[in-house]
C-alpha positions in Angstrom: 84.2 65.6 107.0 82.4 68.4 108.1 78.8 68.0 109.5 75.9 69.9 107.3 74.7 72.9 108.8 71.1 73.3 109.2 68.8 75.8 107.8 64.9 75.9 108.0 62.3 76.3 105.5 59.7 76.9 108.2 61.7 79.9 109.2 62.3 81.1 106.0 58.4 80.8 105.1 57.5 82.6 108.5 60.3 85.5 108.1 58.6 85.8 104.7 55.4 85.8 105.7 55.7 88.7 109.0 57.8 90.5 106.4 54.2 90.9 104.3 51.6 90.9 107.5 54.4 93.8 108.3 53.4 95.7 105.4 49.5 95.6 106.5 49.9 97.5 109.5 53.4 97.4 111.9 51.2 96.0 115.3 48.5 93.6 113.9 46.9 91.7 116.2 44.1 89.2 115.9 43.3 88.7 119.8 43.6 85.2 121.7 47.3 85.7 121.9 47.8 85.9 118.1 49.9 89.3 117.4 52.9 90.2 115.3 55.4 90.8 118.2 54.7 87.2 118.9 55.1 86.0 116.0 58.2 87.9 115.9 59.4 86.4 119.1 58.9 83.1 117.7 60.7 83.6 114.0 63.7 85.0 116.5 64.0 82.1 118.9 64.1 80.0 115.9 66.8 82.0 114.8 68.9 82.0 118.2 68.0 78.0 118.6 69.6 77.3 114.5 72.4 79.3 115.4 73.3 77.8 118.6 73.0 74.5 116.9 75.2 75.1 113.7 77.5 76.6 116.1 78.0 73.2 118.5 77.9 71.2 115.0 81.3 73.6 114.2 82.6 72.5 117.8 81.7 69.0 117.4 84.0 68.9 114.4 86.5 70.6 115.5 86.3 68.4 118.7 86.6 65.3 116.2 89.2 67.1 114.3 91.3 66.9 117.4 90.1 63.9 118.7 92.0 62.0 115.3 94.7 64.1 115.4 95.7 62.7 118.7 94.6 58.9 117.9 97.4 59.3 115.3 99.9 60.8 117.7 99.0 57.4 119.8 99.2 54.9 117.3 102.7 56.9 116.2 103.8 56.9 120.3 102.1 53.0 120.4 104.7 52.0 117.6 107.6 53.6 119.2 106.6 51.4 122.5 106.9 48.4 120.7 109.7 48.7 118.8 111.7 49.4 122.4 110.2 46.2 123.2 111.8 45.0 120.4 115.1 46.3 120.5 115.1 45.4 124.4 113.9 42.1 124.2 113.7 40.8 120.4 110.5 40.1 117.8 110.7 36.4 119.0 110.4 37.0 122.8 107.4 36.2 125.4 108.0 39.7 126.4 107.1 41.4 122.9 104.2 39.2 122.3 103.1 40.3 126.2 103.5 44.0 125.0 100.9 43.4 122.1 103.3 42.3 119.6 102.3 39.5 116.8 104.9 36.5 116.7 106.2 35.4 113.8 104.8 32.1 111.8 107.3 29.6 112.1 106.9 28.2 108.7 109.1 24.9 107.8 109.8 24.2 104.4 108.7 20.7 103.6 111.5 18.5 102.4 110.7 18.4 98.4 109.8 14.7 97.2 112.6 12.8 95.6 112.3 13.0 92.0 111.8 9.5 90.1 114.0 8.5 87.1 112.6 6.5 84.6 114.1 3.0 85.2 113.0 3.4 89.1 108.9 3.8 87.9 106.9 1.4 87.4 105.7 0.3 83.9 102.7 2.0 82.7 100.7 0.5 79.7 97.6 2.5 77.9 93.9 1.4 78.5 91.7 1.6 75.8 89.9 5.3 76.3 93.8 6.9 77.0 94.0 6.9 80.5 97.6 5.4 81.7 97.6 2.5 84.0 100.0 0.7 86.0 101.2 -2.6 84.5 101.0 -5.8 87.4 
């Protein structure tokens, strides 16, 4: 996403405001340094100082732009290296978990519980709130 360029209301004001002190008299000047032509200086190295910075804010995206471009290239060229791993050495090798690779779980299916017929159970007689119990 591209960073927000950045304008001033302070320079806007000032360009505003010379525009009108213009219209008074083209080389007003008040004395103690105060004078139009520096004012004017000031309002343009504003100016230059905004423009240089919305103009590294466009390099610094394009810069970041290009920076994730080529992380994708990597993680593409990252893949590739693994899966030569793999087709060297197999998914279930020390040498593919050395590379970076994730072993596989080794899951064991547990043995499923014998199912119990009727006449191998116990006897089971009601109590009195419902609840079955075993019968001694």
């Amino acid at each position: 996403m591209a960073r927000l360029k950045r304008g001033s209301s302070v320079l806007d004001k000032a360009m505003r405001r010379s525009a009108g002190m213009r219209s008074i008299n083209d080389s007003l000047e008040f004395g103690a340094g105060l004078s139009l032509a520096g004012y004017d200086a000031r309002i343009q190295a504003l100016q230059e100082q905004l423009f240089r910075y919305n103009t590294m804010l466009s390099t610094l995206d394009e810069m970041a732009g290009t920076v994730s471009l080529m992380e994708q290239e990597l993680r593409g060229y990252s893949e590739k290296m693994l899966m030569g791993v793999v087709t060297r050495y197999g998914k279930d090798s020390l040498q593919y978990v050395q590379a970076g690779g994730t072993p596989r779980k080794r899951t064991t299916r547990a043995n499923a519980a014998p199912i119990k017929t009727i006449a191998s159970a116990a006897p089971m007689e009601m109590n009195g709130n419902g609840a079955k119990v075993m019968a001694n």
